[in-house]
C-alpha positions, -999 to 999 in steps of 0.1 A, spaced: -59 32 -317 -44 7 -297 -67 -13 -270 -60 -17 -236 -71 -48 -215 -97 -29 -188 -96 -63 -165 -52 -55 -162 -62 -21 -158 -88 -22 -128 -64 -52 -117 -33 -29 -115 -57 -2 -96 -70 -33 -69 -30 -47 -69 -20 -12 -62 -52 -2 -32 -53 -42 -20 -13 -37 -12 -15 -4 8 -46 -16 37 -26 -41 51 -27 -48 91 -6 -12 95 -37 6 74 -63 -9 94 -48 4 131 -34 36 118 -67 45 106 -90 36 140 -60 49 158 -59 87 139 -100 85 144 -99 81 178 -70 108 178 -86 131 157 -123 125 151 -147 143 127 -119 162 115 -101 130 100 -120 135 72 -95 162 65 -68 137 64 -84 115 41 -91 143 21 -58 157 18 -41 126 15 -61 113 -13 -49 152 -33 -16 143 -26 -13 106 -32 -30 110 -63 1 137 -73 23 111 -62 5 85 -80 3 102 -111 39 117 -115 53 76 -110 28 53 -128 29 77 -159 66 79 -160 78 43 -161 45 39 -183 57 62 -212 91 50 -204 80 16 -208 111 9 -176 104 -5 -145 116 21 -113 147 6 -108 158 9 -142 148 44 -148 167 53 -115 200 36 -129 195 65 -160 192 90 -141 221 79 -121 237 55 -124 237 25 -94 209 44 -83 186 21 -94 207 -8 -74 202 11 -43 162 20 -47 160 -16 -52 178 -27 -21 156 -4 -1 123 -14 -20 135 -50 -9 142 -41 26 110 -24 35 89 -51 16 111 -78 35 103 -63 67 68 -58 66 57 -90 45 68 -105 78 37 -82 94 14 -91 68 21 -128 76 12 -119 109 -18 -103 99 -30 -136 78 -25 -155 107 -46 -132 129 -74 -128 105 -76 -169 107 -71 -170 144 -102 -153 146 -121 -171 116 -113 -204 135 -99 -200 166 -64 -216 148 -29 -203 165 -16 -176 142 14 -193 131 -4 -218 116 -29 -196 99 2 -173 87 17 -207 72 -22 -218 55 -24 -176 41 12 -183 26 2 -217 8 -26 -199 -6 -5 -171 -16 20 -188 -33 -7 -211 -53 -10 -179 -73 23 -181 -82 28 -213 -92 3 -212 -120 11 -202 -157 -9 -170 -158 -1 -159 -122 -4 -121 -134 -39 -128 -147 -48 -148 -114 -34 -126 -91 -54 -90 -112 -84 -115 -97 -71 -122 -65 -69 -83 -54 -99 -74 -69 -120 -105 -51 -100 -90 -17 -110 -54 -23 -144 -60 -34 -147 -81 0 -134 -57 22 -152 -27 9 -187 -44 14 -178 -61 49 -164 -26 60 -193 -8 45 -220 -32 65 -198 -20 95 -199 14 90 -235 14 88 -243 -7 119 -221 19 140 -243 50 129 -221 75 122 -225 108 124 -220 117 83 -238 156 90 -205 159 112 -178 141 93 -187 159 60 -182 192 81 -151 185 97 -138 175 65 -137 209 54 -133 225 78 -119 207 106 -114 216 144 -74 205 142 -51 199 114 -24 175 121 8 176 97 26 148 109 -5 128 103 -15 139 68 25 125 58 20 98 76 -10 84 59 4 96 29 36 75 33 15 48 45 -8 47 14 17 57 -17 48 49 0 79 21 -4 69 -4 -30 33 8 -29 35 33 -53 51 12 -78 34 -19 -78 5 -10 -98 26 0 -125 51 -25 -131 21 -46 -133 11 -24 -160 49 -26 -176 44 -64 -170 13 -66 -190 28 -48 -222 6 -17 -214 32 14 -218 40 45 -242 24 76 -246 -6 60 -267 -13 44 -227 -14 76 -208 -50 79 -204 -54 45 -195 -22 46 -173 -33 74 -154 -70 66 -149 -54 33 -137 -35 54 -110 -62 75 -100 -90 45 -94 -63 26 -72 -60 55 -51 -97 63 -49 -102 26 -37 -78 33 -8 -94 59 2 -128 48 -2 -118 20 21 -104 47 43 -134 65 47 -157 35 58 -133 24 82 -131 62 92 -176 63 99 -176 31 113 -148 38 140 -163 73 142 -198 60 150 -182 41 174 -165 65 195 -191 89 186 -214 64 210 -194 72 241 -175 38 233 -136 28 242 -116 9 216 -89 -17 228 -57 -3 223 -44 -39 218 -65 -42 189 -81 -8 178 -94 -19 143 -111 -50 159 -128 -35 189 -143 -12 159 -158 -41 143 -167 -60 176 -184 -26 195 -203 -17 158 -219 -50 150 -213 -71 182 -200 -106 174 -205 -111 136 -186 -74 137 -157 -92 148 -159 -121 124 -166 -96 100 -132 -78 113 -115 -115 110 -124 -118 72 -113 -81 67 -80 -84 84 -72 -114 66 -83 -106 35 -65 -72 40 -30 -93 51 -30 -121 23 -33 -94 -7 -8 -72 9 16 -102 15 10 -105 -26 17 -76 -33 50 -67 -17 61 -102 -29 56 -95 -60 67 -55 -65 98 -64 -42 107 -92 -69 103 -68 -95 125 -45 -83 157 -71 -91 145 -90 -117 155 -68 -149 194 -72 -131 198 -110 -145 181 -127 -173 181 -156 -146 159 -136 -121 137 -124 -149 133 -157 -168 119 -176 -130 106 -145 -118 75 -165 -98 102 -187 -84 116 -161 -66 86 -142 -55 76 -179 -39 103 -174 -23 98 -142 -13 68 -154 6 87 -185 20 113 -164 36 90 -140 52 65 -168 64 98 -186 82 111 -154 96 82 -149 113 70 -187 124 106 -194 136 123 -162 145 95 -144 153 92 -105 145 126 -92 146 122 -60 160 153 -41 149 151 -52 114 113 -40 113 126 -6 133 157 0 103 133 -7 73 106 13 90 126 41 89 145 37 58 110 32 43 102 67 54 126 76 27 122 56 -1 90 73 -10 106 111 -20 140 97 -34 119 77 -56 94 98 -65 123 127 -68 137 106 -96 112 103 -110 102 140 -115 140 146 -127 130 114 -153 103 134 -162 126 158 -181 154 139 -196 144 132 -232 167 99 -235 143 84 -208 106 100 -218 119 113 -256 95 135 -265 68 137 -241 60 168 -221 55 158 -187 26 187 -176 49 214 -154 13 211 -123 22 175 -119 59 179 -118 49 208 -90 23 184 -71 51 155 -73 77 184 -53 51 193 -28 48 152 -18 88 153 -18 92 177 3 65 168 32 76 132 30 113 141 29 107 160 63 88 131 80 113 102 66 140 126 84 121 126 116 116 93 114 150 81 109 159 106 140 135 95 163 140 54 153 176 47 149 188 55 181 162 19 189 183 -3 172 215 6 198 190 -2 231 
């Protein structure tokens, strides 16, 4: 039997968790707390079921298929593929620019620097990982050192805001509310856009594919998603035990009035490491999944892959320095992000059963049902979405 490398395995996982709590993650989650209380532990609950369908159904597709998304898309249809990768590019474009913005944050309160010159130290480091030989091997590292940091600094949080756990466990089975529109939110937030996929071209990346690889592939899938959500829950008691106390959050920061009320001044250091930590592997990650959405078009692109995703980084880091946060842009690849998630998971299901992509492997008729359900709910929210944004970028 063939072996698998565990440390590009686990790395794939972190690459895939590190990339979804970004600044966005961080707010949405205090935010949804506050909203919803105890009975977010529904949420989580329910969105970890579902991403882990969504999960499943994509990272074990393109693994047996041993093709990245882009280029299963274009055999199911062809120029699909060209137009999932313009979107991929768009929505990881867009919200690198935030992540930027999140680096320089995280270092503004670290060191008191301005953020666009922490933004512009956070890209330096980020790109150092591409410049070297084995950047794949460097970066498996990077997101694992990231997520292993967060995790413990959140978790030291969470316990210094005494949360009630009696009452969260409750509420998460049986809670007082159950919010939809939140539950696809999340779900789009954690799984969706290049999320999703950039685990598992990581996986393609590293040679790790075929049927032989499913166990592995899929075990892959399922820790990355766990670590999300394990990250989602301590975020989830600390902001409870904070609110839970009678205390306000700032709704110009939520996520760092959490750390600041919870442990007091070395909370909000704490949140500083956290935020950037949280930013700089995120900014890593959509780098390098957007990238590999358009490098199997040109042996060029392919052969000085790292060249572009430097660039990548570069281009994101001067948008936001120079120009600033373009607002429409981020408002048009918000919502076109919205969709990306059940068109591309969608093809993937119909992948699922065409034998010139998958040959002879039986893709289990549950998953192909789990990966529906997650089409249809985000599907409904990316079309709200687009609704409610669009009419933004005409004001």
């Amino acid at each position: 039997m063939k072996k698998f490398d565990w440390s590009v395995l686990l790395g794939a996982a972190f690459l895939m968790a590190t990339s979804s709590i970004g600044p966005g993650f961080l707010t949405q989650t205090t935010v949804f707390t506050e909203q919803l209380k105890a009975s977010f532990g529904f949420v989580i609950l329910t969105t970890i079921i579902l991403d882990i369908g969504a999960q499943l159904n994509v990272w074990r597709i393109i693994g047996v298929s041993g093709k990245r998304g882009q280029d299963v898309a274009n055999m199911v249809l062809p120029g699909l593929g060209y137009f999932v990768a313009a979107l991929i590019v768009l929505g990881g474009l867009a919200f690198n620019i935030g992540n930027i913005a999140g680096a320089g944050m995280g270092f503004n309160v670290l060191f008191g620097l301005d953020t666009v010159t922490g933004a512009v130290i956070s890209a330096v480091l980020a790109i150092s990982i591409f410049i070297v030989k084995e950047a794949g091997r460097l970066m498996d590292r990077f997101t694992q050192l990231a997520g292993l940091v967060m995790i413990v600094l959140t978790l030291y949080v969470a316990f210094s805001s005494a949360p009630p756990v009696g009452e969260a466990l409750v509420k998460t089975v049986a809670p007082d509310t159950i919010d939809p529109m939140t539950i696809v939110t999340i779900v789009g937030g954690t799984v969706g856009g290049y999320i999703t996929f950039s685990g598992g071209h990581r996986l393609i990346d590293a040679g790790i594919t075929g049927r032989e690889a499913i166990p592995q592939i899929s075990r892959s899938a399922v820790t990355g998603v766990c670590l999300t959500g394990v990250m989602r829950v301590l975020l989830f008691l600390a902001t409870l035990g904070v609110i839970s106390a009678g205390l306000t959050l700032d709704s110009a920061n939520p996520p760092a009035s959490v750390f600041h009320l919870a442990a007091g001044n070395v909370g909000y250091k704490v949140f500083g490491v956290v935020m950037w930590a949280a930013a700089i592997s995120s900014v890593v990650g959509a780098a390098y999944t957007s990238v590999s959405f358009i490098r199997t078009f040109n042996k060029w692109i392919d052969a000085n892959y790292r060249w572009f995703v430097i660039a990548f980084i570069i281009f994101s880091t001067f948008v936001f320095a120079v120009v600033g946060q373009p607002v429409k842009t981020l408002i048009l690849a918000g919502a076109l992000n919205g969709l990306i998630l059940p068109i591309t998971l969608l093809v993937m299901l119909v992948a699922a059963h065409k034998k010139s992509i998958v040959g002879d492997y039986k893709h289990p008729l549950w998953m192909t049902a789990f990966g529906a359900v997650v089409v249809a709910m985000t599907a409904y929210m990316g079309v709200l979405t687009m609704i409610k944004q669009l009419p933004k970028l005409f004001m």
